[in-house]
MARLOGU-809914 format. One record per residue (C-alpha): x, y, z; residue in three letters. Coordinates in steps of 0.5 Angstrom, whole numbers, plus 2048, in hexadecimal, padded with zeros to 3 digits. Example, Ala and Ser with C-alpha at 12.3 -4.5 7.8 and 13.67 -1.06 7.14 Angstrom:
MARLOGU-809914
8197F7810Ala
81B7FE80ESer
This chain:
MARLOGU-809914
8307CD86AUnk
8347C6869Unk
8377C8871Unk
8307C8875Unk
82F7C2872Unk
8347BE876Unk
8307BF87CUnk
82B7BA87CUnk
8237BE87EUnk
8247BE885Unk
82B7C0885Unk
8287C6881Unk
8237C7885Unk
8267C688CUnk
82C7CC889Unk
8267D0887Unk
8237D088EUnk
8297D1891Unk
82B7D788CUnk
8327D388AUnk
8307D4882Unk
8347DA880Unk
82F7DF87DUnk
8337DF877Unk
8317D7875Unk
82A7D9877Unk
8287DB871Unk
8207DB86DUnk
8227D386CUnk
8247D1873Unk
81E7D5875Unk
8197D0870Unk
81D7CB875Unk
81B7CD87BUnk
8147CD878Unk
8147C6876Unk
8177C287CUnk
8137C6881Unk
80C7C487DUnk
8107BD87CUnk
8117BC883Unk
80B7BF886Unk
8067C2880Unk
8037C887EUnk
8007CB884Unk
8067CA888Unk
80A7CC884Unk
8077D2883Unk
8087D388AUnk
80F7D188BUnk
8127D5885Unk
80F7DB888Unk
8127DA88EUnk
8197D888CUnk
81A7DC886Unk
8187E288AUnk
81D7DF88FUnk
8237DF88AUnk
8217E6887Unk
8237E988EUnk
8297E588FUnk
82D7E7888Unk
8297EE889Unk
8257ED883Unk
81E7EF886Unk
81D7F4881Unk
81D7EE87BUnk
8187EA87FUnk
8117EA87CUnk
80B7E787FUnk
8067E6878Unk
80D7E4874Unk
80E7DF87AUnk
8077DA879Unk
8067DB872Unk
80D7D8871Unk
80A7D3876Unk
8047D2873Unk
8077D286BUnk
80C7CC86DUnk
8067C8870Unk
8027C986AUnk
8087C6866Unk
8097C186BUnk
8037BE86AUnk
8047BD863Unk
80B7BB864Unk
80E7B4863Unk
8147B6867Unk
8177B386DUnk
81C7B886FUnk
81D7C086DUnk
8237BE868Unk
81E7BA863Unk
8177BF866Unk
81B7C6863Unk
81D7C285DUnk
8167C085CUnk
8147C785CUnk
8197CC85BUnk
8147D2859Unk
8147D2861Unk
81C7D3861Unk
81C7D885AUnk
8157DB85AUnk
8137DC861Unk
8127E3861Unk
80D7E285AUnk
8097DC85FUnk
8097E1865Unk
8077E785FUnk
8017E285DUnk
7FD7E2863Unk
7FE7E9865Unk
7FD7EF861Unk
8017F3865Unk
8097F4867Unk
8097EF86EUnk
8117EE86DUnk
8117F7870Unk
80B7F8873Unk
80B7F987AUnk
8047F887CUnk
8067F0879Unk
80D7F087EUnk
8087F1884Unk
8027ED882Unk
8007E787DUnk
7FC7EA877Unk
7F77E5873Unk
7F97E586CUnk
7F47E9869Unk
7F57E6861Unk
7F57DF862Unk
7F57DB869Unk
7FA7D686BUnk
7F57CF86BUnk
């Protein structure tokens, strides 16, 4: 991780856009990432729409599209943002520090709002499903 944060934001925001970060380094925290930039820069409801467009971009480009999952997608949006509003960061380093439950129990958070696999459902991959335990305002 310490490697990704050598690029400023926009520099890992630009090379994500462009699909110069290796698949390799764009692993769950990179992700997380992305997802705290884009709401940084230009809030949740453009956010949303950005990461779906651009991530289903990346998928393509490396060949992954079969990883790409739409409902996981905007719930990470969405738990980041409900983080963010509690945090005291200003910058992603301190914001995962803040909060590592995002970083080391992420499929428990996700587990929590949906009483159902999301990470292998296809019906999930194609369309966003609401959470149907506990929503995520």
């Amino acid at each position: 991780m310490e490697k990704r944060f050598e690029l400023t934001d926009s520099e890992f925001e630009k090379q994500f856009l462009n699909c110069e970060i290796a698949p390799s380094l764009f692993n769950h925290e990179a992700h997380l990432r992305l997802a705290w930039i884009t709401i940084y820069t230009y809030g949740i409801e453009q956010a949303e729409k950005n990461i779906l467009f651009q991530l289903k971009k990346y998928v393509e480009f490396i060949g992954a599209k079969d990883k790409y999952n739409i409902t996981l997608t905007i719930a990470a949006i969405k738990v980041v943002y409900h983080f963010m509003l509690k945090s005291n960061s200003f910058n992603f380093k301190d914001f995962i520090t803040e909060f590592p439950r995002l970083k080391n129990n992420f499929k428990e958070l996700i587990a929590s709002h949906y009483g159902f696999d999301v990470y292998n459902s296809d019906k999930a991959k194609i369309k966003f499903l609401e959470p149907d335990l506990l929503p995520f305002d």
